[in-house]
C-alpha positions as a printed Julia matrix, in Angstrom:
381×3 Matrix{Float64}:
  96.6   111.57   70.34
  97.39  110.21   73.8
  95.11  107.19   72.75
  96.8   106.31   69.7
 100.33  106.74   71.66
  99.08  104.18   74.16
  98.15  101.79   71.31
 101.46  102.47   69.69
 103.1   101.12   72.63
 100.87   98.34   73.4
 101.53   97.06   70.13
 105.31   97.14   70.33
 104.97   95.64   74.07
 102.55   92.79   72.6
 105.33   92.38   70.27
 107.74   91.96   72.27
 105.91   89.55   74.83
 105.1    86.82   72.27
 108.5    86.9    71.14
 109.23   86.14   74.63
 107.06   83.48   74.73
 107.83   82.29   71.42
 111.49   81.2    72.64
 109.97   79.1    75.48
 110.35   75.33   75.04
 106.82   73.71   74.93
 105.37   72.29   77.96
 104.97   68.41   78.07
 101.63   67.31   78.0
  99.69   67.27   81.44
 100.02   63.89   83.32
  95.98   62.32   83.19
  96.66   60.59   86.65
  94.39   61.41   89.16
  96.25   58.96   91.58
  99.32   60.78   90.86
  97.74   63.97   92.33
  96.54   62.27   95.08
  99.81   61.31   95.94
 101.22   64.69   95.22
  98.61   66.13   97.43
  99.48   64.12  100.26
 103.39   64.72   99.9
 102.0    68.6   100.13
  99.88   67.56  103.73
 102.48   65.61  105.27
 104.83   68.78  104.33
 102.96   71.04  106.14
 101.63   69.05  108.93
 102.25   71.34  112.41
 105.88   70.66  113.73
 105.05   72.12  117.16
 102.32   71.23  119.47
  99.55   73.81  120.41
  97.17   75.53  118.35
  99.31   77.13  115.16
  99.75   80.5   114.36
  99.33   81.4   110.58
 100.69   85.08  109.43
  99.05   86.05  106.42
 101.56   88.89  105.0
 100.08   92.08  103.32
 102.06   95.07  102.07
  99.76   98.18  102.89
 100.11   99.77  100.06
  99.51   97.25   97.52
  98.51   93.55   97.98
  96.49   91.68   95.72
  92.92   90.93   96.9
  91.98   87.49   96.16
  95.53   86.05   97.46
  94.88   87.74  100.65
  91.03   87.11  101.54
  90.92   83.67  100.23
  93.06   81.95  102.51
  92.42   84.05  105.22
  88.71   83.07  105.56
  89.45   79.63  104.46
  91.14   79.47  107.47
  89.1    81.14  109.66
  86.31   79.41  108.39
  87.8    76.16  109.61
  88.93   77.82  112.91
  91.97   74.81  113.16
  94.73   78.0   113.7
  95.2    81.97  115.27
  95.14   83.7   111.83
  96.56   87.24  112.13
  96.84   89.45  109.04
 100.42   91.36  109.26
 102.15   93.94  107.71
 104.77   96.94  107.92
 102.05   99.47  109.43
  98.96   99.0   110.91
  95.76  100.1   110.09
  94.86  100.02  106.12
  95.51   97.73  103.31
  94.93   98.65   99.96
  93.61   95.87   98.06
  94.55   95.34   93.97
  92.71   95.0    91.65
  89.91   96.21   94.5
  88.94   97.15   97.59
  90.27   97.86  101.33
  90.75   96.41  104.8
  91.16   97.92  107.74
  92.37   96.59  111.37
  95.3    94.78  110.18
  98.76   94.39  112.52
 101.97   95.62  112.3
 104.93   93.55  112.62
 106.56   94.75  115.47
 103.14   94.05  116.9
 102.95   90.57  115.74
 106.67   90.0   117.12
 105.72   90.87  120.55
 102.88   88.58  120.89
 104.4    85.33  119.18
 108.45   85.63  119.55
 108.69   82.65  118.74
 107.26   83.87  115.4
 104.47   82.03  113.14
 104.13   78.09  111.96
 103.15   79.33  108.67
 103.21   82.58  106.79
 101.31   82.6   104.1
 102.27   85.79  101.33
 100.55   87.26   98.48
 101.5    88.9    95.24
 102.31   92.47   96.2
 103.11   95.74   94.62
 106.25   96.36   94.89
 107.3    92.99   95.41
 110.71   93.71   97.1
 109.76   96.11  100.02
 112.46   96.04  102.29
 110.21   95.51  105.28
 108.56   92.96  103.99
 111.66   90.83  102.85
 113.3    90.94  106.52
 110.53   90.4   108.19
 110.06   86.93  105.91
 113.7    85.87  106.1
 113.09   86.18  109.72
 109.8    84.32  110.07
 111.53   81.58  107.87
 114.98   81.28  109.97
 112.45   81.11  113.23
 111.21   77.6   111.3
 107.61   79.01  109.59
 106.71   77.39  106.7
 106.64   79.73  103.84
 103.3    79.51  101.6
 103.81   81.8    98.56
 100.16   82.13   96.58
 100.24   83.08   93.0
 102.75   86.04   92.04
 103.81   85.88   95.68
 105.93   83.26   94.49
 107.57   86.47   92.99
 108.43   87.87   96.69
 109.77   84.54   97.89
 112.44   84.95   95.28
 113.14   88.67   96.43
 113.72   87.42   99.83
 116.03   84.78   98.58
 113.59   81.5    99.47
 113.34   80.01   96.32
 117.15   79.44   95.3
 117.77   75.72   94.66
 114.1    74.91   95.57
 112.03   73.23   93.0
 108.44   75.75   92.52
 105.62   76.36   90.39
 103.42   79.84   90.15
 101.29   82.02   87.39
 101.9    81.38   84.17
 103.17   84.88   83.57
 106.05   85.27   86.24
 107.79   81.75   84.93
 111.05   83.5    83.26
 110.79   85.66   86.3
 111.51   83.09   88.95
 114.06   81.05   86.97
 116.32   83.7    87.56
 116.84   82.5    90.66
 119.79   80.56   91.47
 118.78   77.3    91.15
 115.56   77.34   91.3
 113.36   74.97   88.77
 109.96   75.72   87.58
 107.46   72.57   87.77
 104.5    72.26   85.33
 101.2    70.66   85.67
 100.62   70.74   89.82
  98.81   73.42   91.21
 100.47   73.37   94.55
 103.35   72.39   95.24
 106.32   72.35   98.18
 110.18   71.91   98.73
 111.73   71.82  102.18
 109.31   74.32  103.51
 108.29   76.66  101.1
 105.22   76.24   99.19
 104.12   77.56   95.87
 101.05   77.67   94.01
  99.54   78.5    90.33
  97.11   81.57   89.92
  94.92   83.35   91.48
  92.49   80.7    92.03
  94.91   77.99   93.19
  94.11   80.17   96.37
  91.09   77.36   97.73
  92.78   74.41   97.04
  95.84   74.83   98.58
  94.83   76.26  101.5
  92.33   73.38  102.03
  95.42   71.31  101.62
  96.9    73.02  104.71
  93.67   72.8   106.7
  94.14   69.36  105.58
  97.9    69.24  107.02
  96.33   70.57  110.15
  93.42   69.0   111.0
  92.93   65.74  108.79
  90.74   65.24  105.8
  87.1    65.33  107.71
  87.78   68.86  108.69
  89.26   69.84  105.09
  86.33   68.07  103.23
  83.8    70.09  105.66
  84.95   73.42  105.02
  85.38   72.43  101.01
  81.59   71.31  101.24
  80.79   74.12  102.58
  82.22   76.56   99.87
  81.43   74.67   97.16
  84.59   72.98   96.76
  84.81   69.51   94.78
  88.08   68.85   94.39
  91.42   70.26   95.89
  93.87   67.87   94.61
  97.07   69.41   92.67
  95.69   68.84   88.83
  96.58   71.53   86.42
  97.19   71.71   82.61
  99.59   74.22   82.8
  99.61   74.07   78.89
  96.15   75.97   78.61
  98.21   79.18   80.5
  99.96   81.55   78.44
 100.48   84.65   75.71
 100.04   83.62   72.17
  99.17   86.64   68.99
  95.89   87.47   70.4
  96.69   86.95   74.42
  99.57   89.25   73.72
  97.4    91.73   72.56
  94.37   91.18   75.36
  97.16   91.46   77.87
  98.8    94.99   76.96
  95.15   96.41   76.61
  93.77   95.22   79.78
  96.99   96.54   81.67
  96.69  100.24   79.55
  92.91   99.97   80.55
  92.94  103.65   78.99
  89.02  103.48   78.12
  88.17  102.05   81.31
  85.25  104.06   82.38
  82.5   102.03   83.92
  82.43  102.51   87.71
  80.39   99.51   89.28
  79.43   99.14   93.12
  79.36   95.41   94.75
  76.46   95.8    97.75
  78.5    94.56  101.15
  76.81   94.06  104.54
  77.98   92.77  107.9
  78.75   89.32  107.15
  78.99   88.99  103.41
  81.49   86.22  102.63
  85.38   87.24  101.79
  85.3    84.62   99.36
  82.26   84.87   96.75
  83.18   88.96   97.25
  86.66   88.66   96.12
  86.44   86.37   93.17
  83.58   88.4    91.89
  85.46   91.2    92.2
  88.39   89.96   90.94
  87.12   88.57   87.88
  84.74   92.15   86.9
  88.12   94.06   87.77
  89.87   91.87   85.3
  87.7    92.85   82.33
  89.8    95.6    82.0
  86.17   97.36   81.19
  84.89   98.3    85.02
  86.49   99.64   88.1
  84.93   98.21   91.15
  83.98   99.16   94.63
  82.6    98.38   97.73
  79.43  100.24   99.04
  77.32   99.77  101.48
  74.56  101.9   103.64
  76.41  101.34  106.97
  79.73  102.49  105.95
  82.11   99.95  106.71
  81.12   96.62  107.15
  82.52   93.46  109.41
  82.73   90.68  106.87
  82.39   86.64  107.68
  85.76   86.22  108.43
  85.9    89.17  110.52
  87.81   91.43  108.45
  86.47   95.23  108.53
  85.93   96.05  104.78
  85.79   99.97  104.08
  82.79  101.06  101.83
  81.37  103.8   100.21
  77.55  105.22  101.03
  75.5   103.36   98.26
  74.63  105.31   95.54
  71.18  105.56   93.64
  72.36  105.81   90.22
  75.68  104.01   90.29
  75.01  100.31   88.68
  75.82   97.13   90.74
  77.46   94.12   90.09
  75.8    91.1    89.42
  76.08   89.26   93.23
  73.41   86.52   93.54
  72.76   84.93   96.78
  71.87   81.33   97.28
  75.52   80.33   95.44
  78.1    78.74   97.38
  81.74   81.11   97.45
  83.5    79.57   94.95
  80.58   78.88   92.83
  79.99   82.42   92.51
  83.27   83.05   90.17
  81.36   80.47   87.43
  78.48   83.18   87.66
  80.16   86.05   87.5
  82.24   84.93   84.31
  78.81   83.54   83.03
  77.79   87.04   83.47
  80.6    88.57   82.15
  80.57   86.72   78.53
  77.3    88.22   78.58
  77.96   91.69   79.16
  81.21   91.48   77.01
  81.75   88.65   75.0
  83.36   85.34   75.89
  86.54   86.64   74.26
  86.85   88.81   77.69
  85.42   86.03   79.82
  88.9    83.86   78.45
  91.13   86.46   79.42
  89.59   86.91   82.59
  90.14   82.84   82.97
  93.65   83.4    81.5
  94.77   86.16   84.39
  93.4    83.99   86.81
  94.86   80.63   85.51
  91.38   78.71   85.89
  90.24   76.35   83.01
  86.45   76.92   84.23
  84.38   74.38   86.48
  84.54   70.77   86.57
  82.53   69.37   84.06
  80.54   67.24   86.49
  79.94   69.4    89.2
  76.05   70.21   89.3
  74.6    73.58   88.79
  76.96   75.74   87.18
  75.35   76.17   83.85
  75.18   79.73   82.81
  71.39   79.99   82.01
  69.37   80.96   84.48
C-alpha cells in the first residue's frame, strides 16, 4: 500500500515537473566555436588570477550535516594535487562531514577556527551544493568572506547557496540544469547557457556535478599559468577544460520526469555495496564512482576498509567500515586515471542496469559522456 502511495505521488510530481519544463523557452543551439571557449576560458583565468601577493588561501565550504560529495572532494584534491595554494576545508563545527549521496570526512575546521588563523579571510572560497542550502552559519560566514574581497566559486547546486546569501543578484550565472527557475528568482540575476564555467565580478558558477575538474583546473590555471594546469590535467586524465557545454542535452522531458521522481523516492533501494578504500586511494576516481553507483537510485554505497579509517591522497581522513566477507563491492579498477574512472563505472553500470539508468546517471550529473577522441575509454574490456 505504502508502495503504490509513493507511486501515486511520483506520478503527480512527474506531472507536475514536465509541465514546468514544458513552459520553458527553448535553449538556442550550442555555439560550435572552440575559439570562443578559449576565449571564455581565459576571461574566467584572468578573473580569478590572485589579487594579493603570497601563497593564496582557498576555503572550501562544507555544511556538516549535509554537503554533496563530489563538489567537495573534487576541487579539494585538484588543488592539493597541484599544491599552488593553503587549501583548508571549513565549516560551522569541526570534526565530521557527512557526505551526500555518500560517504564521510573527518578533521575538517570550524570557522571561528579558520578566522583566527587568516583574518584577513580567504582569496577564494570555493562552496558546494548543500543540504539545507540556507544555513544561517553558513550564509554569514560567506557574506563575510566575500565583503573581506574572496572570490566566490559556487560548484554545481552551490550556485543555489550563493543566491541564499544574496551573491548572485544582478550577476550574470550558469549552474545544473535542474536549479535554473530556482536562481532566476533572484533579483537580477540572468541564467547563461552553453559555458560550463563561468564568472561575473567575482563570483563564479559552474554546470553539474562534473563541471567540478574543469573549472577548478581553470583556477589552478588563474594561479599558476597553463604548464602547471596542463600537468595536473595530464595527470588525472584530463583532455580538455575549456568552458564547452550543450546545455540543450540537460533537462526533464515525459520519461526524465518520471526517472527523476523514482530515483529521488528510491523506495526499493535495497542493494548495499562497499567501495574498498586504503591509505592513499585517490578523492577523485572514489567520488565519481561513488557518485555515479549512488545515482542509480538502485545501490546505497559505502566506504570500507580493514584499517578503519583511512588517510586519502589529498590528505583527507575518510571514515570506513570493517570490510565485510559477504557484502559485494563496487566495481573500482586500478590502472585508470581519476576522471577516467567515471567512463568505467557508467560502462559498468549500463551493464548491471541498462543504459536507460546509465543516461540518468549522465543526466544528474550533467555530463554528455567522454570525448569522442580521447583513447581508451571504450567499455569492453
Amino acid at each position: 500500500m505504502l508502495s503504490l502511495l509513493r507511486a501515486m505521488l511520483g506520478a503527480s510530481i512527474a506531472a507536475l515537473l514536465l509541465a514546468a519544463c514544458e513552459g520553458r523557452a527553448p535553449l538556442p543551439p550550442a555555439p560550435d566555436d572552440i575559439a570562443l571557449a578559449q576565449r571564455q576560458k581565459q576571461a574566467f583565468v584572468e578573473a580569478l588570477k590572485p589579487s594579493r601577493s603570497g601563497r593564496p588561501v582557498v576555503a572550501v565550504l562544507a555544511l556538516n550535516q549535509g554537503t554533496e560529495m563530489t563538489d567537495l572532494l573534487l576541487p579539494h584534491a585538484v588543488l592539493k594535487r597541484a599544491d599552488v595554494a593553503d587549501v583548508r576545508i571549513v565549516a560551522p563545527r569541526p570534526g565530521r562531514v557527512a557526505l551526500y549521496p555518500a560517504l564521510r570526512i573527518e578533521g575538517v575546521r570550524d570557522f571561528s577556527g579558520f578566522d583566527r588563523t587568516h583574518p584577513s579571510g580567504a582569496d577564494y572560497v570555493i562552496v558546494p551544493a548543500m543540504d539545507p542550502d540556507d544555513d544561517p552559519a553558513v550564509l554569514a560566514w560567506l557574506q563575510g568572506q566575500a565583503q573581506r574581497g574572496a572570490r566566490i566559486i559556487g560548484l554545481c547546486s552551490g550556485a543555489r547557496v550563493l543566491g541564499r546569501a544574496g551573491l548572485l543578484d544582478g550577476r550574470r550565472f550558469t549552474g545544473h540544469w535542474y536549479d535554473r527557475d530556482t536562481l532566476l528568482d533572484h533579483p537580477g540575476a540572468t541564467y547563461v547557457p552553453h559555458q560550463r564555467y563561468m564568472v561575473d565580478r567575482g563570483v563564479a558558477t559552474t554546470t553539474g556535478i562534473t563541471a567540478s575538474v574543469p573549472a577548478t583546473l581553470a583556477l589552478v590555471e588563474a594561479i599558476a599559468g597553463p604548464d602547471k594546469a596542463r600537468a595536473v590535467a595530464r595527470d588525472m586524465g584530463v583532455d580538455s577544460w575549456d568552458t564547452r557545454h550543450d546545455s540543450a542535452l540537460f533537462g526533464l522531458n515525459a520519461g526524465r520526469a518520471w526517472e527523476y521522481v523514482l530515483n529521488k523516492a528510491a523506495f526499493w533501494r535495497d542493494e548495499r555495496w562497499s567501495i574498498e578504500v586504503e591509505d592513499g586511494t585517490d578523492d577523485v576516481a572514489l567520488a565519481l564512482v561513488a557518485d555515479a553507483w549512488s545515482r542509480t537510485g538502485r545501490a546505497s554505497i559505502q566506504a570500507a576498509s580493514a584499517s578503519g579509517p583511512v588517510t586519502l591522497r589529498s590528505g583527507l581522513v575518510l571514515m570506513a567500515q570493517p570490510l565485510a566477507g559477504q557484502s559485494p563491492r563496487l566495481p573500482f579498477p586500478k590502472g585508470l586515471k581519476p576522471v577516467r574512472q567515471l567512463d568505467r563505472a557508467l560502462c559498468d553500470i549500463a551493464e548491471r542496469y541498462g543504459t536507460a539508468r546509465r543516461d540518468w546517471v549522465m543526466q544528474e550529473m550533467e555530463y554528455a559522456g567522454p570525448d569522442p577522441a580521447a583513447p581508451g575509454l571504450a567499455c569492453a574490456g
